[in-house]
N, CA, C and O atoms as a GROMACS GRO file, in nm:
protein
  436
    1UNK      N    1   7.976  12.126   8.824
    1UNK     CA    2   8.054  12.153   8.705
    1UNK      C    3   7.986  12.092   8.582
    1UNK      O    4   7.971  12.160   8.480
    2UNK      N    5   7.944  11.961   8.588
    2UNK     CA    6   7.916  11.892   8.507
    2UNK      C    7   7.780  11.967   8.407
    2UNK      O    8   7.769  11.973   8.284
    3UNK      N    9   7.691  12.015   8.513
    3UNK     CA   10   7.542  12.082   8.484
    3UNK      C   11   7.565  12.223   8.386
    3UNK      O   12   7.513  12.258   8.280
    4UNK      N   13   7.672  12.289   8.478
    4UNK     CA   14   7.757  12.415   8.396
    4UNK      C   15   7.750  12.398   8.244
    4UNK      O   16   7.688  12.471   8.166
    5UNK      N   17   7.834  12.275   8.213
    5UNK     CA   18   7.867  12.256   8.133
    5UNK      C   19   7.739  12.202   8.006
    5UNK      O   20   7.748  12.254   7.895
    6UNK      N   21   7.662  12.131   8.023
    6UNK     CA   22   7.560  12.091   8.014
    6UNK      C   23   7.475  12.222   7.934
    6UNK      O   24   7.447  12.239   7.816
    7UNK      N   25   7.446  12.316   8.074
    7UNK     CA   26   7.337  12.430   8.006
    7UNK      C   27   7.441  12.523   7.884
    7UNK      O   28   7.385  12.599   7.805
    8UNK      N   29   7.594  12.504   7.882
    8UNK     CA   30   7.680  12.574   7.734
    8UNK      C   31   7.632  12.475   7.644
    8UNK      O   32   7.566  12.517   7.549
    9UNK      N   33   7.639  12.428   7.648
    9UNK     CA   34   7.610  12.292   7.533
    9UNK      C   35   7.506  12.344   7.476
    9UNK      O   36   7.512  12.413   7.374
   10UNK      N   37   7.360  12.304   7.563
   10UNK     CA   38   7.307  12.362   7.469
   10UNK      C   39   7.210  12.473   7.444
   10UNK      O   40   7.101  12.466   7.386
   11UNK      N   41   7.268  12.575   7.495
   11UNK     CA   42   7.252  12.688   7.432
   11UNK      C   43   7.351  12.728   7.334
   11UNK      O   44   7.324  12.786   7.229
   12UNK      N   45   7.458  12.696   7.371
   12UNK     CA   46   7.561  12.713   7.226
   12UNK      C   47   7.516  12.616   7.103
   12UNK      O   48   7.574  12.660   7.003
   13UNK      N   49   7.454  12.526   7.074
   13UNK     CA   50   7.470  12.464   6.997
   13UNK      C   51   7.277  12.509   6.954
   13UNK      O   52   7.215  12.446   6.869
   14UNK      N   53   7.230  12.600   7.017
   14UNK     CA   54   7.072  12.638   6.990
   14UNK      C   55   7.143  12.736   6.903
   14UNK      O   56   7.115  12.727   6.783
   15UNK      N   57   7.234  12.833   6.941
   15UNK     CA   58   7.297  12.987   6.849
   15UNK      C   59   7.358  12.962   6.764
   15UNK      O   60   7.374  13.046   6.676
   16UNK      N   61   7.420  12.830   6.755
   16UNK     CA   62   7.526  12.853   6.677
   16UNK      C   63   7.546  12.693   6.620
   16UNK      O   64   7.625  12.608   6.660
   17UNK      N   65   7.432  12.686   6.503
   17UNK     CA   66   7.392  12.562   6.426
   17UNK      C   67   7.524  12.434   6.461
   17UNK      O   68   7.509  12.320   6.505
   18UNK      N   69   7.700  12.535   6.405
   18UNK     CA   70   7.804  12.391   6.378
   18UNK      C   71   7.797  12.376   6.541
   18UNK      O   72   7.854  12.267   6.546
   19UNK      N   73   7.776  12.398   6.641
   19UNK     CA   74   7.793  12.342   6.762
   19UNK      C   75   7.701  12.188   6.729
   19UNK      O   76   7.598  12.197   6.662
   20UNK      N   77   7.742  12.064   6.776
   20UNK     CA   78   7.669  11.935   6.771
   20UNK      C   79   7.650  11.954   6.934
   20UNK      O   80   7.749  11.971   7.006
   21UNK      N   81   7.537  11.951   6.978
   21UNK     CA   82   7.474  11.906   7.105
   21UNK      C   83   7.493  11.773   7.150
   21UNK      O   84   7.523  11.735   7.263
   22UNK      N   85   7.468  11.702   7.038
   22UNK     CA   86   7.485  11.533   7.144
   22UNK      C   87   7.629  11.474   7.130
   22UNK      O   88   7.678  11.394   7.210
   23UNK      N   89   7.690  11.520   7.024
   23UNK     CA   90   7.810  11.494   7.075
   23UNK      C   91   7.874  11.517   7.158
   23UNK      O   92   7.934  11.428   7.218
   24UNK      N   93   7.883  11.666   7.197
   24UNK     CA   94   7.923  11.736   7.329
   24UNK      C   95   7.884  11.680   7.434
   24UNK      O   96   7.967  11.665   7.523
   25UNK      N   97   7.731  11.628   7.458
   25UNK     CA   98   7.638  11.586   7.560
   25UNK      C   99   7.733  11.420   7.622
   25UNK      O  100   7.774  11.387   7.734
   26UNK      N  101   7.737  11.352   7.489
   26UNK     CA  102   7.823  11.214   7.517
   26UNK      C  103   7.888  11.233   7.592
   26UNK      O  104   7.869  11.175   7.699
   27UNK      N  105   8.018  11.335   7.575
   27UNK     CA  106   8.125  11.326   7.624
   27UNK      C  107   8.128  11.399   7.764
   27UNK      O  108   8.237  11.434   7.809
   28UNK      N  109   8.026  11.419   7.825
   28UNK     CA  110   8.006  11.460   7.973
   28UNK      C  111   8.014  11.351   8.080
   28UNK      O  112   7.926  11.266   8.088
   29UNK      N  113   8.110  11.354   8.156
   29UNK     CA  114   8.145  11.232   8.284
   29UNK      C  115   8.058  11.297   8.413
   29UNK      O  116   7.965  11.376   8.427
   30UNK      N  117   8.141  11.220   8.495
   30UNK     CA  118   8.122  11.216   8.638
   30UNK      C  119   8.274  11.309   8.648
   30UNK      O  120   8.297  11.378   8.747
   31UNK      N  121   8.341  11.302   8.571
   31UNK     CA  122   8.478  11.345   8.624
   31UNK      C  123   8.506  11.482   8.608
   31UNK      O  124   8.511  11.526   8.493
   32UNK      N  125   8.523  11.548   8.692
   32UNK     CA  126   8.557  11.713   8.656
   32UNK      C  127   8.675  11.750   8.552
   32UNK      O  128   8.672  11.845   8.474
   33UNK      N  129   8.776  11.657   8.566
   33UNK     CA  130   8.881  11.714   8.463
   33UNK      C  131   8.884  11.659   8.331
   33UNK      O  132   8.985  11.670   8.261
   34UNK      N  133   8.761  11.589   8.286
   34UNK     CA  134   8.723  11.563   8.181
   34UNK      C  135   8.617  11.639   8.131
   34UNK      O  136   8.605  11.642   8.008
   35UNK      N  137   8.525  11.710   8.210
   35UNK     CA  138   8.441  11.801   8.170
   35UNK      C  139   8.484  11.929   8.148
   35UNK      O  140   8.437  12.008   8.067
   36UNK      N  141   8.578  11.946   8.226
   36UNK     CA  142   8.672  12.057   8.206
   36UNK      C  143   8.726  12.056   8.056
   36UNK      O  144   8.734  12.167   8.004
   37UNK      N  145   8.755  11.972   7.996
   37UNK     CA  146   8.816  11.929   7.876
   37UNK      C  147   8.708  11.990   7.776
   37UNK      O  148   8.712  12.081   7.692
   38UNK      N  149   8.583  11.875   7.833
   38UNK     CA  150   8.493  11.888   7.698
   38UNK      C  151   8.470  12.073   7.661
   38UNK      O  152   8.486  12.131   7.554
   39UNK      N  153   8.426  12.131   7.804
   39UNK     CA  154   8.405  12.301   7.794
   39UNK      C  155   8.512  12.341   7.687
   39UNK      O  156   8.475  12.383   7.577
   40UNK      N  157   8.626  12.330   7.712
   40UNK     CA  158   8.734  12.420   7.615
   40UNK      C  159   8.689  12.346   7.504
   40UNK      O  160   8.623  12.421   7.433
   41UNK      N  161   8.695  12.225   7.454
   41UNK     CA  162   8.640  12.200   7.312
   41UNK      C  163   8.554  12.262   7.268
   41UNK      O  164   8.573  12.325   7.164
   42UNK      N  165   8.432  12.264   7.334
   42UNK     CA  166   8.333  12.344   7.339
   42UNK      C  167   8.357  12.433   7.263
   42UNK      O  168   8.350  12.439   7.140
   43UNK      N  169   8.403  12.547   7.381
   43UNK     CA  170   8.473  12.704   7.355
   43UNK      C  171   8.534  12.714   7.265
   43UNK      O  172   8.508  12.822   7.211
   44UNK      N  173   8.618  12.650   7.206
   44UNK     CA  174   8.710  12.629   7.128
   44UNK      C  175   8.571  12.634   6.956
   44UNK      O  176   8.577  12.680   6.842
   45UNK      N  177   8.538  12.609   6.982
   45UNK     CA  178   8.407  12.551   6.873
   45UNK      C  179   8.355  12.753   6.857
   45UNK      O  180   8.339  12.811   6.750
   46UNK      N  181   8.344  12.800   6.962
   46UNK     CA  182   8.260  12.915   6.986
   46UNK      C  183   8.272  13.025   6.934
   46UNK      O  184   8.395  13.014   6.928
   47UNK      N  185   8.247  13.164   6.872
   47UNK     CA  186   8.234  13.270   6.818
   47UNK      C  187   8.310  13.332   6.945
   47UNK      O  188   8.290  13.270   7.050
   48UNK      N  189   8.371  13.414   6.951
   48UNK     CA  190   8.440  13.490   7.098
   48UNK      C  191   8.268  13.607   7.106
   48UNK      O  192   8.210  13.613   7.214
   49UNK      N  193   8.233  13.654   7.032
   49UNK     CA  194   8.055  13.671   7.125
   49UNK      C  195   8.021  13.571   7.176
   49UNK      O  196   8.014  13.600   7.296
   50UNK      N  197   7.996  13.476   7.166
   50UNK     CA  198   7.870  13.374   7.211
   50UNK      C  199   7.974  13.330   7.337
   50UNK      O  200   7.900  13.273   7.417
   51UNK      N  201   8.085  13.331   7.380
   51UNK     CA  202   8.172  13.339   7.526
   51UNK      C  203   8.131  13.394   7.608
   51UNK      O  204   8.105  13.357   7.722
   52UNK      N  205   8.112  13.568   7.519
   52UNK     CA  206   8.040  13.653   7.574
   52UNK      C  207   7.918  13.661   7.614
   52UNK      O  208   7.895  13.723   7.718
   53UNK      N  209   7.841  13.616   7.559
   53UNK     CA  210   7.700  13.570   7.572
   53UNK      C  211   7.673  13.487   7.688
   53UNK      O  212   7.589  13.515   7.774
   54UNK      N  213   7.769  13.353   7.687
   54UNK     CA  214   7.732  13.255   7.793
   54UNK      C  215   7.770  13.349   7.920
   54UNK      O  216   7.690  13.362   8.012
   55UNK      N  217   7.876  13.402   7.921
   55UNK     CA  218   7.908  13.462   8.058
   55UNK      C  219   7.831  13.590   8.101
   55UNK      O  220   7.852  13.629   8.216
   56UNK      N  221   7.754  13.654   8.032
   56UNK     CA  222   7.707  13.747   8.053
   56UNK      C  223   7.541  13.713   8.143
   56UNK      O  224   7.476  13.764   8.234
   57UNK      N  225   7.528  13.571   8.029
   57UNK     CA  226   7.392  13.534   8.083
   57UNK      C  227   7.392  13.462   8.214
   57UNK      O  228   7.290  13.416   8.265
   58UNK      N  229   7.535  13.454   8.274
   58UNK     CA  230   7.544  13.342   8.397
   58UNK      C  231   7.531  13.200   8.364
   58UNK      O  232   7.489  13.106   8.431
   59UNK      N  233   7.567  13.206   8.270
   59UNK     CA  234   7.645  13.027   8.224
   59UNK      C  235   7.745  12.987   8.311
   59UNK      O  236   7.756  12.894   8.390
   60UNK      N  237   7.839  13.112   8.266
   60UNK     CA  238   7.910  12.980   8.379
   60UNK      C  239   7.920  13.009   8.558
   60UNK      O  240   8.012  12.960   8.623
   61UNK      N  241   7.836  13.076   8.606
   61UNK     CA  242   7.838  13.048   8.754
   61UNK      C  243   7.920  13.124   8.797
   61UNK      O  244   7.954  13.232   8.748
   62UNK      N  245   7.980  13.046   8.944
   62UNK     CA  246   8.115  13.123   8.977
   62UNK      C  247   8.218  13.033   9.012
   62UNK      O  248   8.297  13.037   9.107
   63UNK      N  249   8.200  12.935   8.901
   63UNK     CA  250   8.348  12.883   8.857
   63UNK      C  251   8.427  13.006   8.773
   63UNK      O  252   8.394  13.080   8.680
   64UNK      N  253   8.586  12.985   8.879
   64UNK     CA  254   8.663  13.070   8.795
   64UNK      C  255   8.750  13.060   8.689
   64UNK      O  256   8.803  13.134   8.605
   65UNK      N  257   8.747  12.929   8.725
   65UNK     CA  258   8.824  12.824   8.634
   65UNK      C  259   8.771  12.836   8.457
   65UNK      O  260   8.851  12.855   8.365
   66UNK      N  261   8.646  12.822   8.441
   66UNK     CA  262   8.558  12.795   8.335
   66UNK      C  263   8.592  12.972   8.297
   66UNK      O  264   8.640  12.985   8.184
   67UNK      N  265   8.576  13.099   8.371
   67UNK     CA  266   8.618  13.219   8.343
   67UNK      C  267   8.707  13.204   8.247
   67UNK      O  268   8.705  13.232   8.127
   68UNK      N  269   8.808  13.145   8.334
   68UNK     CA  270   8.969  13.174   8.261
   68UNK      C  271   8.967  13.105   8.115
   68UNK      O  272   9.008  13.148   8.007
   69UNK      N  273   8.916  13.001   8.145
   69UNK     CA  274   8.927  12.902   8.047
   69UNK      C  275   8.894  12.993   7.930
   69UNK      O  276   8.987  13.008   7.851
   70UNK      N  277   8.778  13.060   7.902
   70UNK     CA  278   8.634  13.122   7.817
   70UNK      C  279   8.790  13.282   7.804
   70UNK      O  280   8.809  13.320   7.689
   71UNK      N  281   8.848  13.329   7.876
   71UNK     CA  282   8.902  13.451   7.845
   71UNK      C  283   9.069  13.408   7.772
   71UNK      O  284   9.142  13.493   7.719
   72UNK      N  285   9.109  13.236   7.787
   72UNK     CA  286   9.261  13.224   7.764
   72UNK      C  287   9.197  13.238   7.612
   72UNK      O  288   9.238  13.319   7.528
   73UNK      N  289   9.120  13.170   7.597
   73UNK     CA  290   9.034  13.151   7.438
   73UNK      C  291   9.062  13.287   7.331
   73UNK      O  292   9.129  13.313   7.231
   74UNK      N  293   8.961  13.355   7.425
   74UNK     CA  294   8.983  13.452   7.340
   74UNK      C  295   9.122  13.533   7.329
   74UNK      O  296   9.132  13.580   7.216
   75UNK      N  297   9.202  13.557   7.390
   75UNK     CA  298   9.331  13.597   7.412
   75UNK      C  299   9.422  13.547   7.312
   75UNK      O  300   9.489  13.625   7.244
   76UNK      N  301   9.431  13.396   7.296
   76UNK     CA  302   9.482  13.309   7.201
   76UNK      C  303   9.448  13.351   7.078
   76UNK      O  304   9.536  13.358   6.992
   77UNK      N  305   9.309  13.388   7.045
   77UNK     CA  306   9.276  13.411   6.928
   77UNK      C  307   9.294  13.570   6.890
   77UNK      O  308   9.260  13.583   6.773
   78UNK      N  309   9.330  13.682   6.940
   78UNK     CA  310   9.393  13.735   6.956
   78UNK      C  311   9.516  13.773   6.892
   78UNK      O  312   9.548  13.841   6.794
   79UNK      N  313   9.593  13.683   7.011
   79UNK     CA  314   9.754  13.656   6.971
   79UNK      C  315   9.765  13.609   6.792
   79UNK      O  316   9.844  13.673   6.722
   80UNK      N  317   9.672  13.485   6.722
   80UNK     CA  318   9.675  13.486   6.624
   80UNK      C  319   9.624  13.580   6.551
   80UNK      O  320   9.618  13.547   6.432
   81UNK      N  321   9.575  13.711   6.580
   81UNK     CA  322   9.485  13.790   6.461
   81UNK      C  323   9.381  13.792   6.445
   81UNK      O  324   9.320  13.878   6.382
   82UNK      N  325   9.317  13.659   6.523
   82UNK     CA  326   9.155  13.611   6.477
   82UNK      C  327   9.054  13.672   6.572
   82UNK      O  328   8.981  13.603   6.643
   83UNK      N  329   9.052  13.842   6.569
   83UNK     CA  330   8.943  13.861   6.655
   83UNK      C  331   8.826  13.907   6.601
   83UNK      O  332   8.848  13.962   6.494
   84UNK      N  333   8.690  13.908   6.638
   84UNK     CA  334   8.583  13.923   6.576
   84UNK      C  335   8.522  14.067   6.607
   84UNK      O  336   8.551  14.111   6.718
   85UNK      N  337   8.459  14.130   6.544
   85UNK     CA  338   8.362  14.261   6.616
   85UNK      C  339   8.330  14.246   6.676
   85UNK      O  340   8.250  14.153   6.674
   86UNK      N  341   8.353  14.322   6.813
   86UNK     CA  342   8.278  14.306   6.941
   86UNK      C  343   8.105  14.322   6.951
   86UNK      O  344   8.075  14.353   7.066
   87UNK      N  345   8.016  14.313   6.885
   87UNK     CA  346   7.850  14.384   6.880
   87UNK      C  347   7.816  14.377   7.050
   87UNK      O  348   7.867  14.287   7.117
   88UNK      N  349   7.760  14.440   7.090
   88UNK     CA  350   7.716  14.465   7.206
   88UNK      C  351   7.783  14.462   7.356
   88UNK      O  352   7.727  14.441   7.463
   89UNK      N  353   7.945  14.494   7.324
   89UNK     CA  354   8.036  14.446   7.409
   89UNK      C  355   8.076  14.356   7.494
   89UNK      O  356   8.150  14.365   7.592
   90UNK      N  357   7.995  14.226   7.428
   90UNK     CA  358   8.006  14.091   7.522
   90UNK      C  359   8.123  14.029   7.521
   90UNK      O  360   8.142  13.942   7.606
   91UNK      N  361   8.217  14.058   7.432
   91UNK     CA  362   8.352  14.017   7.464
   91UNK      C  363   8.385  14.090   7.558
   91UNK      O  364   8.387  14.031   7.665
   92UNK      N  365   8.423  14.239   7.564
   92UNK     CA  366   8.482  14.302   7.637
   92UNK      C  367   8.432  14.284   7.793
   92UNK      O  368   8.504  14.290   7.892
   93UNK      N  369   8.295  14.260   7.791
   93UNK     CA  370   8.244  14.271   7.942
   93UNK      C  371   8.285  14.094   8.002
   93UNK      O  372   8.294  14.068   8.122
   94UNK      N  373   8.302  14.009   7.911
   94UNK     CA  374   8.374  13.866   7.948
   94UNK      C  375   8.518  13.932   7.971
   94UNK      O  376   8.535  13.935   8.093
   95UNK      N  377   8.630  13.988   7.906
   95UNK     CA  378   8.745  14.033   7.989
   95UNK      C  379   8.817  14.096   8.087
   95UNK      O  380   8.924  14.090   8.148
   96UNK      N  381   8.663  14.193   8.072
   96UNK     CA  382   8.663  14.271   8.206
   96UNK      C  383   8.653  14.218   8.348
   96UNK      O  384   8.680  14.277   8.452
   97UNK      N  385   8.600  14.066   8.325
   97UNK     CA  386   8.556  14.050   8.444
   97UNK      C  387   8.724  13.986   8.534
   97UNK      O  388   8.766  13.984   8.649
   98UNK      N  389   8.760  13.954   8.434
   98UNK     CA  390   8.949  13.924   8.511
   98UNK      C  391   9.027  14.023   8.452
   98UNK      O  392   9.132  13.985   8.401
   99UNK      N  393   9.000  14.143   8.445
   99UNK     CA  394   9.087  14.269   8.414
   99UNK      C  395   9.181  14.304   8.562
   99UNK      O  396   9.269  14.390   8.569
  100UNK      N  397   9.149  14.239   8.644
  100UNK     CA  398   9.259  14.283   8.805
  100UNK      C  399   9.318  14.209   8.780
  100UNK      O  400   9.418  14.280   8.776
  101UNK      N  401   9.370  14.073   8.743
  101UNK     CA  402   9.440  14.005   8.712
  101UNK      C  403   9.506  13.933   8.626
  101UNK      O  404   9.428  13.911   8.533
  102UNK      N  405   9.602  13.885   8.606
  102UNK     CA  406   9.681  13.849   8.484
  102UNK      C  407   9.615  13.749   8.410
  102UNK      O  408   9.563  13.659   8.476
  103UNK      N  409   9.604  13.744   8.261
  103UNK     CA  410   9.577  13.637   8.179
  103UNK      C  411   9.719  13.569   8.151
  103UNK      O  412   9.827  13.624   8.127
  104UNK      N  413   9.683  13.410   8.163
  104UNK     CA  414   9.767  13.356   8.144
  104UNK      C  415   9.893  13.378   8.017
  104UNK      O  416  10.014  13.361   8.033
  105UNK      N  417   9.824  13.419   7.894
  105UNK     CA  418   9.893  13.526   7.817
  105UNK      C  419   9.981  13.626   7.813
  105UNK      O  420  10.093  13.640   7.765
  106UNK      N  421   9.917  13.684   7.867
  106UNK     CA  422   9.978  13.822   7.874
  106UNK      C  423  10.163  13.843   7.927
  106UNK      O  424  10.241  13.938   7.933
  107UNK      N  425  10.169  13.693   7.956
  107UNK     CA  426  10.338  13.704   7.991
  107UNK      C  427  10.411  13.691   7.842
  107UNK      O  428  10.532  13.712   7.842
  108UNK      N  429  10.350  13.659   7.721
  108UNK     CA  430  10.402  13.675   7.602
  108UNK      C  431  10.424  13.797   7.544
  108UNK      O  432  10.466  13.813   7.429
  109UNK      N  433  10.391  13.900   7.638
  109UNK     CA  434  10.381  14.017   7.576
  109UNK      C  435  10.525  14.103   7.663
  109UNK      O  436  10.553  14.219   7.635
   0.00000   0.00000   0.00000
């Protein structure tokens, strides 16, 4: 998990200048549900492409967890209005990939 997390860092923060690399880097444990944390900050930091991007390129593995995490994101942003042009359908092909199953969202609807 920890490594996962590690190679988003920094490639997100190579694409996308306001990403800080060593800050992110600090805050990487031994502990999974703290790295878990840092990722959504991360994400949270991220363009809903560059989600797309990491998952497309096999960033995140086959944690499904880190999936969900990377698709509640964009969903949320969404729900507020804040969605971006899809260019090269890397959002869509990140939602597609849990399209059989429910986003945690989607019960607001």
């Amino acid at each position: 998990m920890q490594e996962i997390v590690r190679k988003c860092i920094k490639l997100a923060s190579k694409l996308e200048k306001k990403i800080n690399e060593e800050k992110f880097l600090d805050l990487l444990s031994d502990d999974p549900d703290n790295n878990y944390l840092v990722f959504t900050r991360l994400l949270c930091e991220c363009s809903d492409t560059m989600l797309g991007v990491l998952y497309q390129l096999g960033y995140f593995g086959d944690n499904e967890r880190i999936w969900r995490i990377a698709v509640e994101i964009v969903e949320m942003r969404r729900i507020f209005e804040h969605e971006e042009e899809d260019v090269g359908g890397h959002i869509a092909n990140l939602l597609a990939h849990l399209s059989r199953g429910k986003y945690y969202f989607d019960i607001l609807y």
